[in-house]
C-alpha positions as CSV (number, residue, x, y, z in Angstrom):
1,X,-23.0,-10.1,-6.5
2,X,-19.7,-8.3,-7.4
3,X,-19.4,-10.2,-10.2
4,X,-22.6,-10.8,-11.9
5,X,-22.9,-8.4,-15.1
6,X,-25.2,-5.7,-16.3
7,X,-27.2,-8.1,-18.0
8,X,-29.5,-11.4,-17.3
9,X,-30.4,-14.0,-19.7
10,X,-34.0,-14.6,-20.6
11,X,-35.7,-17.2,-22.6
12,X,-35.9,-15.0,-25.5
13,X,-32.1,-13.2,-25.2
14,X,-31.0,-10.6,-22.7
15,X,-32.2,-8.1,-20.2
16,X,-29.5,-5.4,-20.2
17,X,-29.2,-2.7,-17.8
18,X,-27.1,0.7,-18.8
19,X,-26.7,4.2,-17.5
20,X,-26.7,6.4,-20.2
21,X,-24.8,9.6,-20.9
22,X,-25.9,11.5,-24.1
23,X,-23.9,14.8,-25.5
24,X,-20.8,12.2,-24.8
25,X,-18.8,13.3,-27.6
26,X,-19.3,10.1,-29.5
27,X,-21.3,6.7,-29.3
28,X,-19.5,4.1,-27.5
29,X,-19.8,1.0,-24.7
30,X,-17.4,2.5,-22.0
31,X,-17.6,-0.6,-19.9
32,X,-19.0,-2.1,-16.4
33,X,-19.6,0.2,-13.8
34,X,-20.5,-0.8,-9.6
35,X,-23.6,1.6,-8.6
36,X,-23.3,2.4,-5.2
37,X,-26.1,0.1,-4.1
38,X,-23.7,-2.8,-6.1
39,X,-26.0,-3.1,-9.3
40,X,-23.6,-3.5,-12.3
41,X,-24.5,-1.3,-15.6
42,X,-23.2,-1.1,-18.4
43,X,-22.0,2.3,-19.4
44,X,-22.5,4.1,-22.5
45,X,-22.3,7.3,-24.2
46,X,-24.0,9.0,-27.5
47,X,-23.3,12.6,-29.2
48,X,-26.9,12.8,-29.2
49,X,-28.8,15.2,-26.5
50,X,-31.5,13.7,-24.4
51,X,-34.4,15.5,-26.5
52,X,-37.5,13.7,-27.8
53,X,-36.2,10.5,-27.6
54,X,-33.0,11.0,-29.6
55,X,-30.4,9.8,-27.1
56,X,-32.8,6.7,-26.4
57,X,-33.1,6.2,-30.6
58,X,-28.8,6.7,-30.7
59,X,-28.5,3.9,-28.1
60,X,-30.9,1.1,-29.5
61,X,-28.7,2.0,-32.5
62,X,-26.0,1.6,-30.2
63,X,-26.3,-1.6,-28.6
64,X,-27.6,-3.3,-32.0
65,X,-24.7,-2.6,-33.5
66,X,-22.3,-3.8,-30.7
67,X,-23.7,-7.2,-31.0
68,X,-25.1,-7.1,-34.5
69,X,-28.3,-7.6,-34.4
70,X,-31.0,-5.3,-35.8
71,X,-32.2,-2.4,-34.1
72,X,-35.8,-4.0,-34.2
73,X,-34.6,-6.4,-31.8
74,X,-33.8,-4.5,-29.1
75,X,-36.3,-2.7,-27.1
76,X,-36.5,0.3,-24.1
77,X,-38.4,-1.5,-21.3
78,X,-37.3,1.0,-18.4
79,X,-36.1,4.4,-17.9
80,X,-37.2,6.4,-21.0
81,X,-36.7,9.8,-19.3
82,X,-33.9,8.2,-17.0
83,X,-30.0,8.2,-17.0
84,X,-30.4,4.4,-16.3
85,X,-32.2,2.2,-18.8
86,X,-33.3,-1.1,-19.0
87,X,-33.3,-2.7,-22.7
88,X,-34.7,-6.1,-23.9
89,X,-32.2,-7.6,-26.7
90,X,-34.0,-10.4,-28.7
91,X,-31.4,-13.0,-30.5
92,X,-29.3,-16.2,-29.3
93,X,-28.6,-15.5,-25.3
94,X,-25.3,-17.0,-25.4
95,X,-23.6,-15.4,-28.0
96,X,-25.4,-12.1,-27.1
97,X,-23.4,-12.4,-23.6
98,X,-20.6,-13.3,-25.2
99,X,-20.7,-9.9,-27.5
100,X,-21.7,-7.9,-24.5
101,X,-19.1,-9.7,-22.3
102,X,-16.0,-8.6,-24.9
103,X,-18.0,-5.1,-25.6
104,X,-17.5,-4.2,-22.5
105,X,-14.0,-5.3,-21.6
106,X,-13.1,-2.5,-23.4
């Protein structure tokens, strides 16, 4: 468990788990980080505030960028009004670990 990632492969690309920080100053993957309960997210921050779904919009924007896909493709499944979110990336599951896998090694 202390090495599995933020993210599991589906059939149709990834289930990705992050903890959110918006007003962070700029939008970035910051890396892996171990929850206290052992669950790995992936950690990310956006200069938006977390006001009518903005900071939600900045990290779809986010996280379709980092592995170049369009935004359309990823989707909030979990934790709208929560620091930790889970997404739904649509696209190739290999090479969309592979992306995620680099992203976040900094």
């Amino acid at each position: 468990m202390a090495d599995e990632p933020p993210w599991a492969i589906t059939p149709s690309g990834l289930a990705l788990t992050v903890r959110l920080t918006p007003k962070g100053g700029r939008d970035a993957i910051d890396g892996v980080e171990r929850l206290a309960d052992g669950r790995a997210v992936l950690k990310a921050r956006v200069r938006a505030a977390a006001s009518e779904g903005a900071a939600n919009a900045a990290l779809i924007r986010l996280v379709a960028a980092t592995l170049g896909v369009a935004p359309s493709r990823v989707t909030l499944t979990g934790g709208a009004t929560a620091r930790l979110k889970r997404l739904r990336v649509e696209g190739d599951p290999s090479a969309l670990a592979a992306k995620l896998a680099g992203a976040a090694s900094g």
